[in-house]
N, C-alpha and C positions, 0 to 999 in steps of 0.2 A: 553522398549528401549527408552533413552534421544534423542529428538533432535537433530539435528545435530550442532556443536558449528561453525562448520568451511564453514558453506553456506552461499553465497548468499541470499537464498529463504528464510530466517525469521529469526526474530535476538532473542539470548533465554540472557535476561537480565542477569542472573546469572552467565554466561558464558562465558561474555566477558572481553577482554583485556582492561585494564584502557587505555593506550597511543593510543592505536589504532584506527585511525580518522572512519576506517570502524568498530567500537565499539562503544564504548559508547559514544563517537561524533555523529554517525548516530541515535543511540538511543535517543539522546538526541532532534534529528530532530522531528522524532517518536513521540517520547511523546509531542513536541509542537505541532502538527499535533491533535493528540487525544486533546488537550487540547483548543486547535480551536473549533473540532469537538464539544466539550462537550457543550461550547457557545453557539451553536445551537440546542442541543436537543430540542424535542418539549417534552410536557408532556405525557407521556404515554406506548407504547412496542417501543422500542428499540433493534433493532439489529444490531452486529459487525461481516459482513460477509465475513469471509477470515481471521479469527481473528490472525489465529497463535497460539503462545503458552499461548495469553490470560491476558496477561501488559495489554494493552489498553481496553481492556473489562473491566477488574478491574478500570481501573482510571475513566470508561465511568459511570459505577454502583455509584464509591463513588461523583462524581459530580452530578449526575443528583439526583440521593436519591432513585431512581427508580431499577426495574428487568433489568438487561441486560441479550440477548440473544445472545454467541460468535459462531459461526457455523464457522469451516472450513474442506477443505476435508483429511487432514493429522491426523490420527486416530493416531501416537505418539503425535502431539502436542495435540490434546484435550485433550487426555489421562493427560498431562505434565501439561494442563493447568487445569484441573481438580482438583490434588495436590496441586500444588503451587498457586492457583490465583483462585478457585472456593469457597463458602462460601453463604453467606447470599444474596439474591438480584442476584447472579450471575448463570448463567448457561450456561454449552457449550456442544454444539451438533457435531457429524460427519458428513458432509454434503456436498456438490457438489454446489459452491456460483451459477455455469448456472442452475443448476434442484431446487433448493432449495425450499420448498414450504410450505405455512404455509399460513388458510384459514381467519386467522382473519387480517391480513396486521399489516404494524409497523407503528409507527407512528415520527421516525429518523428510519434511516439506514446510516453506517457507513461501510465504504469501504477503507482504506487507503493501497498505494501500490498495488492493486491488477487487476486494468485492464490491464496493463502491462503485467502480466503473462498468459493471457486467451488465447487462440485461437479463439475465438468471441467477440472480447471486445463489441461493435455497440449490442448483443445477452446479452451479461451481463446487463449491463448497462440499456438496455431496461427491463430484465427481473425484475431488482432493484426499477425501476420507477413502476413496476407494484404490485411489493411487498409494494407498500408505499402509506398508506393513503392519500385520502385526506386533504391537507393543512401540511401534513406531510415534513421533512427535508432530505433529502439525501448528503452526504458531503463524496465526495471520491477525490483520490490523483492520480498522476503521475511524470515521474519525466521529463522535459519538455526538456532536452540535450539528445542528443543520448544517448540509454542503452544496448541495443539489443549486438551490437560489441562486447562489456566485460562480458555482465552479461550473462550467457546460457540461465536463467532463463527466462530472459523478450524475448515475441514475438514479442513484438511491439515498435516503435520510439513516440512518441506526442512532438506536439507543445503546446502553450495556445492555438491557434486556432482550430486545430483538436478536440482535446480534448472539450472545452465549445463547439463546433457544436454539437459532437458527444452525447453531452446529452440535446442541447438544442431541437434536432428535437422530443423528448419527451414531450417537453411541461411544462419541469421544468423552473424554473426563478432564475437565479442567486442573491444571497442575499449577500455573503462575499466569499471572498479569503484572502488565504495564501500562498506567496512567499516566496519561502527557499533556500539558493545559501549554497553549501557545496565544500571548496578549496579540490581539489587532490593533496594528496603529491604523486607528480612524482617517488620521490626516492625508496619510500614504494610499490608503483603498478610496477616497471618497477623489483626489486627484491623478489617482492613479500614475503616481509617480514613479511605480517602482516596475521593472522589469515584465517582470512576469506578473503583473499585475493588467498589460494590457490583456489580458485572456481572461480576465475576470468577462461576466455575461453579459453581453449588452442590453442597453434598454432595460434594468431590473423592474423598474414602477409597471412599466405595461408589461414584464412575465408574472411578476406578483396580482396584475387584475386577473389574469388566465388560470395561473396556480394561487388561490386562498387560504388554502389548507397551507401551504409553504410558509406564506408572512407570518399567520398562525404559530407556526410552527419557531421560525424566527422570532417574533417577538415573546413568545414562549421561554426560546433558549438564554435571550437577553436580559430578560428580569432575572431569568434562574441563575446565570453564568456571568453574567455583562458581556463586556467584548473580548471574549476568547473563543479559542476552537478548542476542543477537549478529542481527547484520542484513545485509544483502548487499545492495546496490543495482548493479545491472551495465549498460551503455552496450553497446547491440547494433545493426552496421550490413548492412543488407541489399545481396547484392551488385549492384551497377548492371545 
């Protein structure tokens, strides 16, 4: 079984619509994000947890020169990424990013897009910091505008403030970020014309009367931002 082409929850490169900004627009974010990440590799195990169907694994292997390890818990994408995107240097596992366990630690770990979707991100996050050598790198993503409202996927809203506390009480040290601002086309989300746009959240007006705090929060980002999505990818080293 393929992927799904038409979700939220992971984009399958082969699959998408050329014009479609939530296509190969977003992917194109994607891939600068891994290519941030790659910057920072340290020498050595390398793991991409939450990988999906396994792009950025691949781009993680041919930068560093090294084995990449892609773990995530969706048993078609591994499958998917297994085919298309597995080979020499590369390996991907079915795996649970909060139970995930592996006794010799990594020494990068890669997480993009994924504490957003957790129901313990503060749980993930810690358990990532403990999977990581010392002096080792961890480089994960959010997307820093409200998400939760549109996307079903994502459980959680982040700031840049939230978000860097939320891994600094671990004791990592901030090394590099990346700032990513991506324009919504209003006309595209409000007809939902575009692919994967049908996964956008149904009925918003009646989830907005149930969550207040959310529109709140939405009309909040709107004034401050207009209509973009803003994204934060940070490079974090554990101390030796």
């Amino acid at each position: 079984m393929e992927p799904a082409a038409d979700s939220l929850e992971r984009l399958v490169p082969d699959r998408l619509a050329a014009p479609d900004a939530t296509g190969l627009a977003t992917l194109a974010l994607h891939l600068a994000r891994y290519e941030f990440a790659a910057k920072h590799l340290r020498p050595g195990r390398v793991l991409d947890l939450a990988c999906g169907v396994g792009y950025g694994t691949k781009l993680l292997a041919e930068r560093s020169g090294g084995p990449v390890l892609g773990a995530d818990l969706s048993r078609e994408a591994v499958e998917y990424a297994r085919r298309r995107y597995g080979g020499p240097g590369v390996e991907f596992r079915v795996a649970d990013a909060m139970t995930f366990a592996d006794a010799e630690g990594f020494d990068s770990i890669v997480s993009l897009e994924t504490v957003e979707h957790l129901p313990d991100p503060h749980g993930f996050l810690a358990h990532a910091a403990s999977l990581l050598r010392p002096g080792g790198t961890l480089v994960a993503s959010v997307p820093t505008t409200p998400s939760t409202d549109v996307n079903p996927h994502h459980r959680h809203d982040f700031s840049e403030r939230s978000f860097r506390a939320a891994v600094a009480v671990h004791g990592l040290e901030e090394i590099d970020c990346l700032r990513q601002v991506q324009r919504v086309p209003l006309g595209a989300v409000l007809g939902r014309s575009e692919t994967r746009m049908n996964d956008l959240r149904p009925n918003l007006a009646a989830w907005y009367l149930r969550h207040p705090g959310a529109l709140l929060r939405r009309i909040g980002a709107t004034l401050r931002h207009g209509l973009a999505n803003h994204y934060l990818t940070v490079a974090w080293r554990k101390p030796a």
